[in-house]
Backbone as CSV, one residue per row, in Angstrom:
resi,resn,N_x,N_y,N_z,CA_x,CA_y,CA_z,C_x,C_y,C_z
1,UNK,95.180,60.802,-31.050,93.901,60.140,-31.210,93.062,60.260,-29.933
2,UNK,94.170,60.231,-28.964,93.231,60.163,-27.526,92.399,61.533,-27.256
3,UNK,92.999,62.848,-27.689,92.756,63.985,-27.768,91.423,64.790,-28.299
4,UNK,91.441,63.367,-29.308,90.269,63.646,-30.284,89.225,62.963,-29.640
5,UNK,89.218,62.165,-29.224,88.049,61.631,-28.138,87.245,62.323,-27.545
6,UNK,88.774,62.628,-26.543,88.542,63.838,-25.156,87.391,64.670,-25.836
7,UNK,88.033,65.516,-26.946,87.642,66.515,-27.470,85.529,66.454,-27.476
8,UNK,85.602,65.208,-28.142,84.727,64.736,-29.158,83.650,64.540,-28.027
9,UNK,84.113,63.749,-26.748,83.041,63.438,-25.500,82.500,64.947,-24.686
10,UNK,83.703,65.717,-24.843,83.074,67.020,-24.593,81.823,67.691,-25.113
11,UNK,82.064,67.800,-26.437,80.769,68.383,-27.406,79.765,67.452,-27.235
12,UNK,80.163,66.022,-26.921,78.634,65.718,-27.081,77.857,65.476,-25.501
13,UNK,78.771,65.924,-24.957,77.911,66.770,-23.235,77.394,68.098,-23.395
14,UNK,78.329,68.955,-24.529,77.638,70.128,-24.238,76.581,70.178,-25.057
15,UNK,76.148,69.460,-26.125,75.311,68.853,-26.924,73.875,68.208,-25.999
16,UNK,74.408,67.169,-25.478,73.337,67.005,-24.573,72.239,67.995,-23.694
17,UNK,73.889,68.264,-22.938,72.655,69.832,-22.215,72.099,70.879,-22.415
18,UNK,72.351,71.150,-23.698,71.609,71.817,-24.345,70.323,71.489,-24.563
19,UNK,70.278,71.022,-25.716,69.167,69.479,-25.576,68.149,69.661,-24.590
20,UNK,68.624,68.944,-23.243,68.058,68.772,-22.328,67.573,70.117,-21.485
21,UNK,68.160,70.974,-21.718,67.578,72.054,-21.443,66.502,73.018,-22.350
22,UNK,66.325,72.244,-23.369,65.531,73.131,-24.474,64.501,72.192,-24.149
23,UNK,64.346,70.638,-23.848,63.338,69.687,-23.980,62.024,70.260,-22.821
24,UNK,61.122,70.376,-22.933,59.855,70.403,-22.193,58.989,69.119,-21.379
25,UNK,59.658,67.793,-21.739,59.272,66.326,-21.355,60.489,65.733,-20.406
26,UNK,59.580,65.701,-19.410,60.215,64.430,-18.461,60.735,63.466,-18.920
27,UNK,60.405,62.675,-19.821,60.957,61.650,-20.181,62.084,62.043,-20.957
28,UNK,61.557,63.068,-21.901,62.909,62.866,-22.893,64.156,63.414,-22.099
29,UNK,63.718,64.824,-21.152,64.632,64.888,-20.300,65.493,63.896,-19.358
30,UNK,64.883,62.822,-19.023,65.193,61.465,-18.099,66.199,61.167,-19.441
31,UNK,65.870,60.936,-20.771,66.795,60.030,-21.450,68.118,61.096,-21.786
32,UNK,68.059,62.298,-21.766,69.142,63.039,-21.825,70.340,62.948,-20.297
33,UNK,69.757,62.957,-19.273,69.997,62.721,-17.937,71.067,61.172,-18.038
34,UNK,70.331,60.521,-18.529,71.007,58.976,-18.646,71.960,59.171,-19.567
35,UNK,72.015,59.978,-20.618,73.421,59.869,-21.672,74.255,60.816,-20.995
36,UNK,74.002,61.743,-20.190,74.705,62.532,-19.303,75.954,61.975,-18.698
37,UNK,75.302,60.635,-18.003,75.727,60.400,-17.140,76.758,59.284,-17.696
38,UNK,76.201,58.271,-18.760,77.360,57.842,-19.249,77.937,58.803,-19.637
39,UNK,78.468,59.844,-20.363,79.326,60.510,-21.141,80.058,61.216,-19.878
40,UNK,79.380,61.620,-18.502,80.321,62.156,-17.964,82.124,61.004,-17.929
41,UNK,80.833,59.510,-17.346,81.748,58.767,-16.737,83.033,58.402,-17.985
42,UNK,82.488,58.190,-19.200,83.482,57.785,-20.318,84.934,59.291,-20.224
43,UNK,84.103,60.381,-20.176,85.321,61.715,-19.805,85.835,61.237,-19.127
44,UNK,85.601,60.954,-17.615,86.650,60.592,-16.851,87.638,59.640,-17.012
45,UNK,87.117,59.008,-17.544,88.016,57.202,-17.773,88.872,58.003,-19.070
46,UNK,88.409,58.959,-19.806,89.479,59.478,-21.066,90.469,60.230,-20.542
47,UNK,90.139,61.088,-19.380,91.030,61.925,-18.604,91.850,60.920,-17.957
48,UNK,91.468,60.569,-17.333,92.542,59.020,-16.486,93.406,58.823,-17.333
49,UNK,93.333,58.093,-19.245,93.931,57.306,-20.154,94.978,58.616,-20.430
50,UNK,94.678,59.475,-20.438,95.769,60.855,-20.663,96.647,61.368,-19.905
51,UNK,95.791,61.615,-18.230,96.529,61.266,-17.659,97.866,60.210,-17.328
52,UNK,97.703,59.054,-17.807,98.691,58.180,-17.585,99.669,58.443,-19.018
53,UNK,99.190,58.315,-19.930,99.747,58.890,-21.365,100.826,60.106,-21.132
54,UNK,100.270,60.667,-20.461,101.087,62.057,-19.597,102.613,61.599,-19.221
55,UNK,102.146,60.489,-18.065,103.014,60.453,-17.030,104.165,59.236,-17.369
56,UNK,103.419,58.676,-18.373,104.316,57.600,-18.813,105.863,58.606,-19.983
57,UNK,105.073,59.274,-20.750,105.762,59.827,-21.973,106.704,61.007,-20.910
58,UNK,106.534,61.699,-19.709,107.135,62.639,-19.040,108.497,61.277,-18.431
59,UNK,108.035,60.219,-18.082,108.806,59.415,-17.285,110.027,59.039,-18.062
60,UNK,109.735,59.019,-19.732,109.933,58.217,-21.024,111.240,59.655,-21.364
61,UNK,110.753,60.397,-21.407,111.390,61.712,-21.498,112.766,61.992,-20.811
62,UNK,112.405,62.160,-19.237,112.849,62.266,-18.252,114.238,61.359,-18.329
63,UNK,113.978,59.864,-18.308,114.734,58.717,-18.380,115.976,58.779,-19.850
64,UNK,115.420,59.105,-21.152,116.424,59.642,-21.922,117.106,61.148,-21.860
65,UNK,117.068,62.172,-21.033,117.686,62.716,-20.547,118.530,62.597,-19.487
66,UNK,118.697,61.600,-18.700,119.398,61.385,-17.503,120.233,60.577,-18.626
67,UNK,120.061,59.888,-19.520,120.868,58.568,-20.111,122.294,59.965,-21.077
């Protein structure tokens, strides 16, 4: 599920800049700029949640092989 997120916040950055690069207005450009910038930050915080998802399930792994 988390994957599909990831996935999902991607397209709609590359969605954006597109967008924002086809737009001819300052403003609307400004409001593409602002969803930019949330969507970068939500990627990161999804990369983080995977990251740990990662490290927990490798740890989880790891631990029933030593057992």
């Amino acid at each position: 599920m988390l994957e599909i997120r990831l996935n999902n916040c991607k397209k709609a950055i590359e969605v954006c800049e597109a967008n924002q690069k086809a737009t001819n207005s300052p403003s609307v450009w400004q409001s593409y700029e602002e969803e930019l910038i949330l969507l970068r930050k939500q990627l990161g915080e999804l990369e983080c949640q995977m990251d740990k998802t990662w490290d927990s399930s490798q740890e989880t792994w790891t631990e029933t092989k030593l057992k």
